[in-house]
N, C-alpha and C positions, 0 to 999 in steps of 0.2 A: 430365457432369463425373465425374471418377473419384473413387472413390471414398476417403476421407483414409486415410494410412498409419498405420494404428491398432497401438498396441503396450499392452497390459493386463497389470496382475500380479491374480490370482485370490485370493491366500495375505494375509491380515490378519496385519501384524508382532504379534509375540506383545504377551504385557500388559507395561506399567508402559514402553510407547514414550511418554506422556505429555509429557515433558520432554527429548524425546529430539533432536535436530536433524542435517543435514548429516553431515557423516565419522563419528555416531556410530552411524549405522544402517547403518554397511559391513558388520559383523558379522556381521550379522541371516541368518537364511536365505533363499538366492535363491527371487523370486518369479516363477511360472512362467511364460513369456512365449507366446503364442500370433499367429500370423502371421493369422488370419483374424481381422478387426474384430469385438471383442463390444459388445452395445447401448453407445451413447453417450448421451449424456443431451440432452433437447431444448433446444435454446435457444429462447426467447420472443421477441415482440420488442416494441418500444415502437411506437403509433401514430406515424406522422409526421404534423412539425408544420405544423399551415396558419397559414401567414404572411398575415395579416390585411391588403389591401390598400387602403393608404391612412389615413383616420384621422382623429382630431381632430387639432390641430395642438398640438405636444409643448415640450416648452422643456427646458434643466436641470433647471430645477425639479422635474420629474417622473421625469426619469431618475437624474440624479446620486448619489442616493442608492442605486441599486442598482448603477449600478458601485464607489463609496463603498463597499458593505455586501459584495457579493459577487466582487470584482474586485484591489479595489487591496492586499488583504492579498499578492499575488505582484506587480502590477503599481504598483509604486511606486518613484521613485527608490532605486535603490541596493539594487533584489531582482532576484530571480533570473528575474522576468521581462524582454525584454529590451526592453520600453517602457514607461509609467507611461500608467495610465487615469483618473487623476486630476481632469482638469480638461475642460469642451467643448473647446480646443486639444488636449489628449492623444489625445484620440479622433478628432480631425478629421486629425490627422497619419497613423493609423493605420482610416480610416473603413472601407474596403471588406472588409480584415482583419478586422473588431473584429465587422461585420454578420456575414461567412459563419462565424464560430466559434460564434457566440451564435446564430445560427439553426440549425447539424448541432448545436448541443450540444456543440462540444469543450470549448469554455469558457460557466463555471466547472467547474475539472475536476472531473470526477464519471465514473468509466467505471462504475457499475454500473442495469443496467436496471432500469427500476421498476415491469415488470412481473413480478420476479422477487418483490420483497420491498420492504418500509418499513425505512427506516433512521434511527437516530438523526443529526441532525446534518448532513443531509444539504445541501448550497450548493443543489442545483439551480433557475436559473430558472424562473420557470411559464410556461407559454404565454404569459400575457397581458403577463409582465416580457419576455419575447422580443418579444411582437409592437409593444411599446412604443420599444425600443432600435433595430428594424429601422423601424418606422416615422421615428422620429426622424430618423435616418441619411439615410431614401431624401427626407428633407421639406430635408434642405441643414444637418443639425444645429443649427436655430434655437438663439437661447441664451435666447427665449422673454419673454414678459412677466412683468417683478416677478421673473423668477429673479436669482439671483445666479452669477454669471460664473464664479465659481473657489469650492473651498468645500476644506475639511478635510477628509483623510479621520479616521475614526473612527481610535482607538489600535488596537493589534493584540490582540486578547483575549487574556486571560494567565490563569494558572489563579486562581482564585477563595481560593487560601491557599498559601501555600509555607514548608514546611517543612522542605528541604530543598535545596542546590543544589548539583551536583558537576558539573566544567569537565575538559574533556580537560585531562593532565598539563601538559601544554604545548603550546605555537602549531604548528601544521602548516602549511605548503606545502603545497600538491597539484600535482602532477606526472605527469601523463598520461601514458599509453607515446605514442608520435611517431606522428601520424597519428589520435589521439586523444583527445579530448574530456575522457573519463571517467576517473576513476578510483574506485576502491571501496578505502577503508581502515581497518579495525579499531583501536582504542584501547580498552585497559583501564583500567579507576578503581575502584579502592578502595570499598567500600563502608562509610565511617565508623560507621554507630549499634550499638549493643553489647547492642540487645534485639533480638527478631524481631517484627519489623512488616511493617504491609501498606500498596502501594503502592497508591491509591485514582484519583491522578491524574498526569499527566505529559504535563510540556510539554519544547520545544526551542526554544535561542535560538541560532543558530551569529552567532558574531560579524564572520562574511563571508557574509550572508545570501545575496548573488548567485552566489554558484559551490554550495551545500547545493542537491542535488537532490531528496535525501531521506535522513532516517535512520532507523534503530533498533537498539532496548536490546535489551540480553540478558541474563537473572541467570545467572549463574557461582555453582554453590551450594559451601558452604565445601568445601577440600580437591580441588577438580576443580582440572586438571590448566589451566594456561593455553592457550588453542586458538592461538596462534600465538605469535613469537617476537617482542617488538617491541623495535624499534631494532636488528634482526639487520642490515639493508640502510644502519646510520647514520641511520635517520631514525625519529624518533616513530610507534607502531605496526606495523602489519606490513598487505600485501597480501592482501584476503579477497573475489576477483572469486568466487569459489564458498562462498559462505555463511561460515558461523559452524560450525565444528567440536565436538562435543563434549556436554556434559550442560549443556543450557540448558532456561532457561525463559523467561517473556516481563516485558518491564517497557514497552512501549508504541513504539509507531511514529508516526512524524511526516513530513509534508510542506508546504512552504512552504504558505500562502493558508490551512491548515487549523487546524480550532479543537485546542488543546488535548484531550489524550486523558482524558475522565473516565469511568471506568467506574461503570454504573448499576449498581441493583440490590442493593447494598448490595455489590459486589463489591469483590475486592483480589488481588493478586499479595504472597503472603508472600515474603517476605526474610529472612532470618538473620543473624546476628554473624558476617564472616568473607565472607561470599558479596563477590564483585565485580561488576561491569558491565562488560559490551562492549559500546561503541559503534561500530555499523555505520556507518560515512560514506558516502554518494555524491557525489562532487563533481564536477560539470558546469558548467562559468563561462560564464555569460550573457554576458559582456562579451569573452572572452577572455584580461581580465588576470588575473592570478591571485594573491591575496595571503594572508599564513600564516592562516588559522579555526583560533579556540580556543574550540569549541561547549560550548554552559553547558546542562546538564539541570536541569528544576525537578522537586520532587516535592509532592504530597500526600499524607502520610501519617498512618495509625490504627495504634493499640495491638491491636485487633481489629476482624473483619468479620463479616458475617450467613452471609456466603459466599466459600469460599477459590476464588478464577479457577486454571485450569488450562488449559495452552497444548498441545493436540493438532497434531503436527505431522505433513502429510497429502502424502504423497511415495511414489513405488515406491523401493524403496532399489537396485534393480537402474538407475534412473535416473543414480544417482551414480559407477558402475563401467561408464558406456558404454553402456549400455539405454534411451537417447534419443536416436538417431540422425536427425536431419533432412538427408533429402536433397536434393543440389544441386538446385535447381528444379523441389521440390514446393512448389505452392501450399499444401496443406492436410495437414501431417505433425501427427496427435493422437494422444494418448499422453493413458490413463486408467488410474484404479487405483483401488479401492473399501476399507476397514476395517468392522469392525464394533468402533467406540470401546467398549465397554459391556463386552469383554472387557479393560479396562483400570481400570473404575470397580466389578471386582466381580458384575457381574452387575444391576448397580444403572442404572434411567433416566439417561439425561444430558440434562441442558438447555444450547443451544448460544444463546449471547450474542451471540459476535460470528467476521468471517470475514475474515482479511485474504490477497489474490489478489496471483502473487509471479512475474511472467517476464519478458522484456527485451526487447531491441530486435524480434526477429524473432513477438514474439506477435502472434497474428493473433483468438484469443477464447479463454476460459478461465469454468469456471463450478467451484463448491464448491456439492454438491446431496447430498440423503439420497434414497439409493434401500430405502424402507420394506420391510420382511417381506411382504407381503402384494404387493410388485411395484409399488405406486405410487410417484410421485416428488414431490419438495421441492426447491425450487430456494430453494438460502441468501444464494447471493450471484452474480450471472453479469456479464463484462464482453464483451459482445456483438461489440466493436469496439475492441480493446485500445488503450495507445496508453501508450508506458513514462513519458508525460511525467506522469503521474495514478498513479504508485504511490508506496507507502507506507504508509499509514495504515490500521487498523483499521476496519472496516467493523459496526456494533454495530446489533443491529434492534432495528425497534421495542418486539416482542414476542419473547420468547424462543422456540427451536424446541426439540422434545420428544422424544428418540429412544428408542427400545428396545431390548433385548435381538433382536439379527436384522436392527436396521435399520442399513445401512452410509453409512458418508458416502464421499463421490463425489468426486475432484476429477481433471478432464481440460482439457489444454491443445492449443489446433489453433497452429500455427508455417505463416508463411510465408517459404517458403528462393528462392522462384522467381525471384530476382534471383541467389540466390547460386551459383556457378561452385565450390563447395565443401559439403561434408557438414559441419553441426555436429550436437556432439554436449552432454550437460552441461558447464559450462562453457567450452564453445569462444565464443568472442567473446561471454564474460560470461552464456550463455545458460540457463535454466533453469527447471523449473514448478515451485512447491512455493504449497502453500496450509497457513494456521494456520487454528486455528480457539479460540477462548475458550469455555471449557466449564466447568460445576461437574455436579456428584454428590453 
């Protein structure tokens, strides 16, 4: 196999990138690109699963509850999945389906391997929840003795206090370009409170829950310049297929099925009197119809925290000006780039919390890993086997990572273009790598 088309920047953007995102790092000085592949980081992998043949004989009763628990929060009437696994009929409708997702692991989505790290919060079935569902299936879906036939699913977790709730301005349409599915739309909102507080937890409710593929917030700190122009085009917000422009920070990421974003640790994203919020939209309609969503953000919020969160955002910025080129019919186009955060925190240890993994249609695997002073490796967060229908949301471990002065964080994307009869580049059919990462000092 040849060998992937590797493009690296060597140059750590200078300090106080912290807060920094997308068109604000045009500036920056170019980082120096080199045509021969420098180390890549290894990917791990997960044992595969052995599918227990045969079994005791299964019912509802036994299963239900784990599609119940870890299923029907996207797979329910009137979500964005596009069947409901609700009920032994829901399943039986969709049976051969429902066995080969739940045995590769696409579903419950989860793309990160768990031989990299533990994560807070994490859906994924165990073995024995897999080898239970595939049993059942290949047994004729019995609905079993003393089960009950159809059942409730569980309410949708919601955050544990709210104190806060802000609604895009008004209803949107989504409107696809022709020929397309997606579309990706920014909205601004206001940020009401008139002290400076900290953002502790944060959920999302879109009110056309079937077409939300996935969102997320943005702090807009006071006096930054608006990153786009909305209602320039006649319609609520403005087009943002290539990020969020400008001097942000983080206020939480959401995807359908997924629990509300609480950060541990005693942690918070400050906010100010005057800052606003960008809401990233992706809207992808399950059903095809498509009606106005006017998505409702909740917040949990303190007066103070033990520890102020800080959003590191992990990008070559030579990527944004055309320095990610994916050629027509490479399997395997990777592009890496290393920092050493610590020149951003003073000289001072950082402890990393959480890691969230950010590319589209053509991602093929991506990882965010610390390549330590001393030459060793850390693997933060890797998605082995990408797959766009599983992004989103914050990825937050179990136990925090520990960096130093000299140790750099890592984040490389592999693309496969092998189908395509065209070169992309950033942003060409929405395409692009970028990883965050939640950090304190």
């Amino acid at each position: 196999m040849a060998a992937p088309n590797v493009q690296r920047g060597h140059r750590a953007p200078p300090a106080g990138l912290v807060r920094l995102a997308f068109v604000s790092l045009l500036p920056l000085a170019a980082c120096q690109l080199f045509d021969s592949p420098a180390p890549l980081f290894p990917f791990c992998s997960d044992p595969p699963l052995v599918v227990p043949d045969g079994g005791p004989p299964l019912g509802w009763a036994d299963v239900g509850p784990i599609f119940l628990t870890h299923c029907a929060g996207c797979h329910t009437a009137g979500g964005i999945a596009p069947f409901p696994l609700e009920s032994p009929s829901d399943v039986a409708a969709e049976a051969l389906a429902v066995r080969a997702a739940v045995v590769t692991r696409l579903m419950p989505p989860w793309p990160l391997a768990h031989c990299c790290e533990s994560y807070l919060g994490d859906p994924s079935l165990s073995d024995a929840q897999i080898g239970e569902i595939a049993s059942w299936i290949d047994q004729g879906l019995p609905a079993g003795v003393g089960s009950v036939a159809e059942a409730t699913p569980p309410p949708i977790p919601g955050l544990a206090r709210v104190d806060l709730t802000l609604s895009m301005p008004e209803p949107y349409l989504p409107q696809p370009q022709p020929g397309s599915t997606d579309e990706l739309r920014c909205f601004l909102v206001d940020w009401p409170v008139k002290t400076t507080t900290y953002v502790t937890a944060f959920d999302v409710r879109p009110s056309a829950p079937s077409e939300v593929h996935h969102a997320r917030a943005f702090l807009m700190p006071p006096g930054a310049a608006p990153p786009g122009s909305s209602g320039a085009d006649g319609r609520p917000g403005w087009n943002c297929p290539n990020g969020v422009p400008g001097n942000v920070g983080a206020v939480g990421g959401w995807r359908p099925g997924a629990l509300p974003e609480t950060l541990p640790g005693g942690l918070g994203y400050r906010v100010d009197p005057g800052s606003q919020i960008v809401l990233s939209m992706h809207y992808r309609s399950a059903t095809g119809v498509l009606v106005p969503d006017q998505t409702e953000m909740r917040f949990t919020l303190e007066p103070s925290v033990a520890r102020e969160a800080q959003l590191v955002f992990l990008a070559d910025p030579n990527w944004l000006r055309g320095g990610m080129p994916i050629p027509a019919g490479d399997p395997d186009a990777a592009f890496a780039w290393e920092t050493d955060p610590t020149g951003q925190s003073g000289g001072k240890p950082i402890s990393v919390w959480a890691a969230n993994l950010h590319m589209h249609e053509h991602g093929k695997k991506m990882i965010v890993g610390v390549r330590r002073k001393d030459g060793s490796l850390d693997c933060i967060a890797e998605a082995p086997a990408w797959s766009y229908e599983q992004v989103g949301e914050d990825y937050f471990l179990a136990t925090p990572m520990q960096l130093s002065p000299g140790d750099k964080l890592h984040i490389e994307c592999h693309f496969d273009n092998s189908a395509g009869k065209t070169a992309l580049n950033w942003g060409n059919d929405q395409e692009m790598c970028i990883g965050y990462v939640t950090a304190t000092w």
